[in-house]
C-alpha angles and dihedrals in degrees: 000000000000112000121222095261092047088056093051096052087050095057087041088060094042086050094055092039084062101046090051089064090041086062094026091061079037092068100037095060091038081059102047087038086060091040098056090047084048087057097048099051085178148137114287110205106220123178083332092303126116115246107228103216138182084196128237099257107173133175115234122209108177095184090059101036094056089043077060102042094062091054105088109228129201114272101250116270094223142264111345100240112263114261099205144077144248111294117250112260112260134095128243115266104238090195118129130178131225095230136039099256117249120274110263101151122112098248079198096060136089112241132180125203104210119201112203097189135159096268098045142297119306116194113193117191111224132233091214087151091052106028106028103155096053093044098049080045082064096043098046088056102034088070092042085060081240083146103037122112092006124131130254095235121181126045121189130196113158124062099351122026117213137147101220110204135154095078104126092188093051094232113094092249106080122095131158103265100261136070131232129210126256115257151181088007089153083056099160082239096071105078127169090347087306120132105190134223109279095042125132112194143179114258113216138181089252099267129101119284092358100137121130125157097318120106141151139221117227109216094169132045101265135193110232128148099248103259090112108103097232101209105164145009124228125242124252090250095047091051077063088060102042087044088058094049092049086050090061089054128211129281106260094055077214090104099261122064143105107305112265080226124082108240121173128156100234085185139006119201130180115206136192128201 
């Protein structure tokens, strides 16, 4: 005869069984769900706005992933705390311009693009040489304060691993009214789809020669087919930055959200030496 407490361990097991499919179908359409937008790689049409995206490209390995489903894992203990600090005062420019502005930039200088944001300071050495229409872009709205007080927002953490910024209106959707070419995409750093740790890179809608203001910092090695203008390359001391703000995570817990920190660029300089 099963005792009362016997009977109560049996529907406790039954209860967690179903709750392991429940997360267990959770994943795999997470995982088809990423996969199709992966596929599609396309333009999102929000509030008649175009969505700027690096896509959401993962690598499914479904022997691995179902030796890792059966394992329980802990219920999350809640947000990581936020490592950064207040944002500046100020309030984003929301200004475009019809036309890309003309190439002025010395193809022949060195120019860094320095990020003073709420989390630290990120210095990105420019490609001006190999990629100077997107880095006299920079530098044309740098000095119009296109990029201050605008939110860092995209953080991704599964598949790819990228840090979106650029977007004035904090949506995904802004840009600043004109498009850039695409440039230097045989860049001798991207080697077999793989954009490495350290890359910053033009975001674009998908189509040829469709980047605006939009770009991403790569803070781990991703896999991306190479239509990504790659136009710098971060400082050691600013990887330590970006590696703090992936710590903290993004918002979804899906992989791909608003960074649980908060990361605005209180101020974007271009220099020249």
């Amino acid at each position: 005869m099963v005792s009362q407490e016997q009977r109560r361990r049996q529907l406790a097991r039954e209860k967690f069984l179903r709750q392991q499919q429940r997360r267990t179908e959770a994943r795999r359409k997470s995982r088809v769900r990423n996969s199709v937008i992966a596929s599609v790689l396309g333009v999102v049409l929000v509030g008649g706005g175009a969505l700027y995206t690096t896509g959401a490209f993962e690598r499914d390995d479904d022997k691995t992933n179902a030796n890792a489903e059966v394992t329980p894992s802990a219920a999350p203990t809640g947000k990581a705390p936020d490592p950064c600090d207040k944002p500046a005062e100020g309030k984003v420019k929301s200004k475009t311009w019809e036309k890309e502005p003309a190439v002025a930039i010395d193809k022949s200088a060195k120019y860094t693009l320095k990020l003073d944001t709420t989390c630290g300071g990120i210095d990105v050495a420019l490609k001006a040489s190999a990629a100077p229409h997107t880095v006299n872009s920079f530098d044309f709205l740098a000095k119009k304060g296109y990029f201050d007080h605008s939110k860092c927002h995209r953080l991704t953490t599964n598949g790819i691993y990228v840090l979106q910024c650029g977007d004035p209106t904090g949506t995904g959707t802004g840009g600043p009214g004109y498009t850039i070419p695409d440039e230097n995409l045989k860049d001798e750093s991207l080697k077999d789809n793989i954009y490495p740790a350290g890359t910053v890179a033009m975001a674009n809608t998908g189509q040829k020669d469709s980047g605006g203001s939009q770009f991403f910092l790569v803070y781990q090695d991703s896999q991306l087919p190479p239509s990504y203008t790659p136009f710098g390359t971060v400082s050691d001391a600013g990887m330590k930055v970006l590696k703090k703000i992936a710590d903290a995570g993004e918002s979804t817990g899906a992989g791909d959200g608003a960074p649980n920190a908060t990361v605005v660029i209180d101020k974007a300089t271009v220099t020249t030496s």
